[in-house]
C-alpha positions in Angstrom: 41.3 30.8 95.6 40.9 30.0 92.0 43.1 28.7 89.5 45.2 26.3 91.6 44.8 23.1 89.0 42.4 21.5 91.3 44.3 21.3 94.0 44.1 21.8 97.6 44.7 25.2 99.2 45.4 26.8 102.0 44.2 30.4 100.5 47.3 32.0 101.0 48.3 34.9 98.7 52.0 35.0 96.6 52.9 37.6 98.7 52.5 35.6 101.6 53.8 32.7 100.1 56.9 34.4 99.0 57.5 35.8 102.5 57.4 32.2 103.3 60.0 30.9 101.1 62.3 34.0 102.2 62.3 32.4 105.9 62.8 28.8 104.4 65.3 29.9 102.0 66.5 27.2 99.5 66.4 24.3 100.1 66.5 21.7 96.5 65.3 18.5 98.9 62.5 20.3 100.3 61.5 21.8 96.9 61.1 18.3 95.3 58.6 16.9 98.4 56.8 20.3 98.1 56.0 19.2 95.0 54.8 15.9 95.6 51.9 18.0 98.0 48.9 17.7 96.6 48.1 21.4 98.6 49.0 24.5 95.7 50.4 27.0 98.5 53.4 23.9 99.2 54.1 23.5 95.6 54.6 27.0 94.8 56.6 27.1 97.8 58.5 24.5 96.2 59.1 26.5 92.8 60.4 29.5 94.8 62.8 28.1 97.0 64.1 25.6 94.7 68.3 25.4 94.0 68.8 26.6 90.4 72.1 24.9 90.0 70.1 21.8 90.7 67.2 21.3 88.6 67.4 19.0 86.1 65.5 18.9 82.5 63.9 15.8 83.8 62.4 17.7 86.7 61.5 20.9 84.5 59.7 18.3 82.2 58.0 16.4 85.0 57.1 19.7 86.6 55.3 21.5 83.7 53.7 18.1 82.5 51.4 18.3 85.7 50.8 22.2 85.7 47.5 22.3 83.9 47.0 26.5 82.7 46.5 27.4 86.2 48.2 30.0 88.0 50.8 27.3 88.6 52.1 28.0 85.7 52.6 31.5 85.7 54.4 31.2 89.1 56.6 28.3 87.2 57.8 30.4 84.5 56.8 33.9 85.3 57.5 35.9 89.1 61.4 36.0 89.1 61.1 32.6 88.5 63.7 29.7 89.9 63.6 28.1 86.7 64.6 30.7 84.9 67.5 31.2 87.0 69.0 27.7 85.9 71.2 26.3 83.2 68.8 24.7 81.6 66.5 28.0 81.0 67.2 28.9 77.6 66.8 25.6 76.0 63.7 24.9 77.6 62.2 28.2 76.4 63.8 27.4 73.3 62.1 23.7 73.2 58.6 24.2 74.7 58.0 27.2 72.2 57.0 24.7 69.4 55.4 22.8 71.8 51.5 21.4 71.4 51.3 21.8 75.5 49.5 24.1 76.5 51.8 24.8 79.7 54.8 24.1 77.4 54.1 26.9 75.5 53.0 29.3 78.2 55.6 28.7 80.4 58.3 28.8 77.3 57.1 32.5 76.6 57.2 32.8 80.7 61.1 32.1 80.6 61.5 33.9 77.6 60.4 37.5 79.7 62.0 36.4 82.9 65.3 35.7 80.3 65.1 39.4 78.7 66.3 41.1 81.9 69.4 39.1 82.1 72.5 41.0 80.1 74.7 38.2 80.6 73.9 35.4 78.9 76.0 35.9 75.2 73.0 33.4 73.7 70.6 36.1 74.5 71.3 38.8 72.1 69.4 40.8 69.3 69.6 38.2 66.6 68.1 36.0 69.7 65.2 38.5 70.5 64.6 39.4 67.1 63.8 36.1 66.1 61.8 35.8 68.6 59.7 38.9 68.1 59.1 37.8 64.5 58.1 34.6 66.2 55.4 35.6 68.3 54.7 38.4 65.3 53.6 35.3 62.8 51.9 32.6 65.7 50.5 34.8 68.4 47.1 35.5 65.7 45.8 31.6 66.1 47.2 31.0 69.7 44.8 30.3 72.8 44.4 33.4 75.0 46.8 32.0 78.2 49.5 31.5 75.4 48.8 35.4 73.9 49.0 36.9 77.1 52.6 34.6 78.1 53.7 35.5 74.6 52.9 39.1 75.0 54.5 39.7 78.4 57.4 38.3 76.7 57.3 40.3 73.9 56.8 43.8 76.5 60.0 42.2 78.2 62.5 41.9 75.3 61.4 45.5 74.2 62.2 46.9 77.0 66.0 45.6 76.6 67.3 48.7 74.4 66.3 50.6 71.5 66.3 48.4 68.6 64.3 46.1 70.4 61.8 48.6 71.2 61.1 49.5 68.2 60.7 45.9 66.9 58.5 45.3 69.6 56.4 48.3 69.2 55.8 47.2 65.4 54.7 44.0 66.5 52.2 45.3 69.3 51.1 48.2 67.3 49.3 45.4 64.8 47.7 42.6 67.4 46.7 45.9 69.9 45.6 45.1 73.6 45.4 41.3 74.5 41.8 40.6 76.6 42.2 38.5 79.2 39.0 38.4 81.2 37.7 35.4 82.2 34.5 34.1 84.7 33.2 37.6 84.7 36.3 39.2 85.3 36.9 43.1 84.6 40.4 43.6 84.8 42.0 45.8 81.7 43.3 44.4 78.7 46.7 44.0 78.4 48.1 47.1 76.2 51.6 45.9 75.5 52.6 48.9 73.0 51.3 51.0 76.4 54.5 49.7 78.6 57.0 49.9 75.6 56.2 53.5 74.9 56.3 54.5 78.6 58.0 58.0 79.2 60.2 55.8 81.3 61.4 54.2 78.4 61.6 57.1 75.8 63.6 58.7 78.4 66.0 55.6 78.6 66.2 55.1 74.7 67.0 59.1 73.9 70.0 58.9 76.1 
């Protein structure tokens, strides 16, 4: 398995792993001494079946300190993420975004995509996400690849909210184009963010 930080692994897959976590169910203890594993399949057990209502900034700092850019961080902050399920969501997204850390950053744009599907949060409105866009529209240019593609996903997931967003979004993505992420050899397709915003799913959705 690559990507795991250096760490130990058992080569299961997320799917797996989240099948896993489902049987556990949560469990905040048991989350923290997952951690302390030095095996990556226990630790992203421990981010999936961790107690939202109980993680603690502290923890979320400690946590991301030690994530490297593996794919530890994308299950972190990304993947219906546990984090982002917690109180303390929105100001770490809004904190590690001008962050020099490498994971900081990625996993601030992580929570910031796993934040645009939640219609609840009265913080998280289009002034919010507007901002943001214009964010990511002036930094993304001179950002390392891992942080483009965290901060493009992002930028796919707050234009999908509604239409004003969409359109702001597809302005943005429209200018930087496709984000290549191949690495090692790799051949997967770059990602083409205006491609999701201007799905027939969503034109359909915005023209109602």
């Amino acid at each position: 398995m690559e990507n795991t930080c250096g760490l130990k692994s058992y080569g299961l897959g997320l799917t797996q792993l989240r099948k896993l976590a489902k049987t556990i169910g949560r469990n905040h203890q048991l989350a923290l001494e997952c951690w302390q594993s030095d095996y990556y399949d226990l630790r992203v057990i421990g981010l999936l079946i961790d107690e939202p209502k109980k993680i603690t900034v502290e923890q979320a700092e400690n946590q991301v300190e030690s994530l490297s850019a593996g794919m530890l961080t994308h299950v972190f902050s990304f993947c219906d993420a546990t984090l982002a399920k917690s109180a303390i969501a929105f100001d770490m997204a809004v904190r590690w975004q001008n962050s020099d850390s490498l994971p900081r950053k990625i996993s601030a744009y992580g929570l910031l995509y796993e934040l645009s599907k939640n219609k609840r949060d009265s913080r998280l409105n289009d002034e919010f996400f507007l901002t943001t866009i214009s964010q990511i529209n002036q930094t993304i240019d001179n950002e390392p690849k891992a942080v483009r593609l965290s901060m493009g996903t992002a930028l796919m997931g707050i234009g999908k909210r509604n239409l004003t967003l969409n359109k702001a979004a597809i302005d943005v993505a429209k200018r930087i184009g496709a984000i290549d992420f191949n690495e090692g050899g790799s051949k997967c397709e770059p990602f083409d963010i205006l491609k999701h915003l201007t799905s027939d799913y969503l034109k359909q959705k915005f023209a109602s």
